[in-house]
C-alpha positions in Angstrom: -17.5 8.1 -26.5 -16.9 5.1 -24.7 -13.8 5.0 -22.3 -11.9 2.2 -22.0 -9.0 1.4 -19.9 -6.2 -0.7 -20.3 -4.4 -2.4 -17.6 -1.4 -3.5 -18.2 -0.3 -7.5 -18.0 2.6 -8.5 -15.4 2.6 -4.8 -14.3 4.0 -5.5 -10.6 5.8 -8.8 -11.6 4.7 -10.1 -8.7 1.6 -11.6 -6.2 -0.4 -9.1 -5.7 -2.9 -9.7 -2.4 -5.9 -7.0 -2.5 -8.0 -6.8 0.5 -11.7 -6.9 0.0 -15.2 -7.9 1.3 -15.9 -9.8 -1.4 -14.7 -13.5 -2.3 -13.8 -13.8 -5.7 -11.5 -15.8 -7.3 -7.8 -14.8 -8.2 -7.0 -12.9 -11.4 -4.2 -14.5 -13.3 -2.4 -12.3 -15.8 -0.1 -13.2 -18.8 3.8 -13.0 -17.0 4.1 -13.3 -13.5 1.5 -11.2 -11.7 -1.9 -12.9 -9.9 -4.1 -10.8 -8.0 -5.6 -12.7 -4.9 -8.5 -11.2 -3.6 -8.2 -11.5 0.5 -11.0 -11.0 2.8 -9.9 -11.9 6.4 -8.0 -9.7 7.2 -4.8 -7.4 6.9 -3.0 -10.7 9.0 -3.5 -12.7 6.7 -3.1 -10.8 3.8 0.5 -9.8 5.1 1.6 -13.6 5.8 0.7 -14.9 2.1 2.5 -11.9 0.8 5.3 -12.7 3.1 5.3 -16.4 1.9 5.0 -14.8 -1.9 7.8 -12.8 -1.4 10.5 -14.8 -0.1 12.5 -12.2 2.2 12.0 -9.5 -0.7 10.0 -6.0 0.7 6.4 -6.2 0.9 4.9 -2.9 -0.5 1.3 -2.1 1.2 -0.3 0.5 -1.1 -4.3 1.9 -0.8 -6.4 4.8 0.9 -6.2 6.0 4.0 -8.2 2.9 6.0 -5.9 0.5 4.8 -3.1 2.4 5.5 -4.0 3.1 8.8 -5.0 -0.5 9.7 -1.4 -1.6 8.8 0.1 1.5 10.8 -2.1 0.8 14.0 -1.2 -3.0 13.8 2.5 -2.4 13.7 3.7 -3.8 10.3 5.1 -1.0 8.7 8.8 0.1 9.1 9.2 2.6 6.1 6.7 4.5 4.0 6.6 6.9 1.1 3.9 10.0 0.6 3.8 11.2 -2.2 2.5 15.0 -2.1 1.0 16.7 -5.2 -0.4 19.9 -4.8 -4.2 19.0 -5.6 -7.4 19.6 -3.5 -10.0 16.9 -3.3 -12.0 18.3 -0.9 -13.0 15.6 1.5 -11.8 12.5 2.5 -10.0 10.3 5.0 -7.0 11.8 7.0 -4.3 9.4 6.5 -2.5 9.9 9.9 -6.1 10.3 11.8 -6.5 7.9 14.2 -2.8 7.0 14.4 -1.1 5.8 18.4 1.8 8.7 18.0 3.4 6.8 20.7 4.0 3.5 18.3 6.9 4.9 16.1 9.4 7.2 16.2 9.5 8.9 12.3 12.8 10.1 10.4 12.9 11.4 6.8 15.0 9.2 5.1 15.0 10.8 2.1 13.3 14.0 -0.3 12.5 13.3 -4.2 11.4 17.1 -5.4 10.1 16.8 -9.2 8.2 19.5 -11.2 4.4 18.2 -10.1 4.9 15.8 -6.9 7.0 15.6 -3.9 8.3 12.1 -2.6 8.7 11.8 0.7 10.4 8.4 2.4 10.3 7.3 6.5 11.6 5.3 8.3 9.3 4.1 11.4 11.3 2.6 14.2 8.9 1.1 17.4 9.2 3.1 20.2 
């Protein structure tokens, strides 16, 4: 049986910039989303989503590298986790690697549900 998956059109109503090591050219869906493909850098990925967004937030999602790069380079001031109790086995540590001296943390708010716990912090820059 063949799988096929659907991705939605306009599903962040918005740019979206996704870093890669690939050049490729942007993906332009029905509505008001266009993927840009970005491959120099978390820099410059962050100042054309700036420009996109026009003062709105900036949402950084993707594993644990990516995460940390934008952690390490100082460009987050909140982030959620969202916690669901399944074991993968191996992996990236998300906070490995992290300067703990950078930020100070403080749980903004907790979002219990029946499978996943949402967990939001504010960073602040020591």
């Amino acid at each position: 049986m063949e799988r096929v998956l659907l991705w939605p059109n306009d599903l962040y109503k918005a740019d979206v910039y996704v870093l890669t090591h690939e050049k490729r050219e942007p993906w332009v869906q029905e509505g008001t989303t266009t993927f840009y493909f970005i491959n120099d850098g978390i820099e410059s990925a962050l100042a054309k989503a700036r420009q996109s967004a026009k003062g709105k937030d900036i949402r950084i999602q993707g594993g644990a590298n990516t995460i940390q790069q934008f952690l390490n380079a100082g460009f987050v001031d909140e982030f959620f986790i969202h916690i669901a109790p399944v074991f993968l086995g191996s992996g990236i540590r998300l906070f490995e690697g992290i300067d703990k001296d950078k930020y100070d943390l403080q749980i903004e708010e907790v979002i219990p549900s029946d499978l996943t716990t949402h967990l939001r912090y504010k960073l602040t820059k020591k």
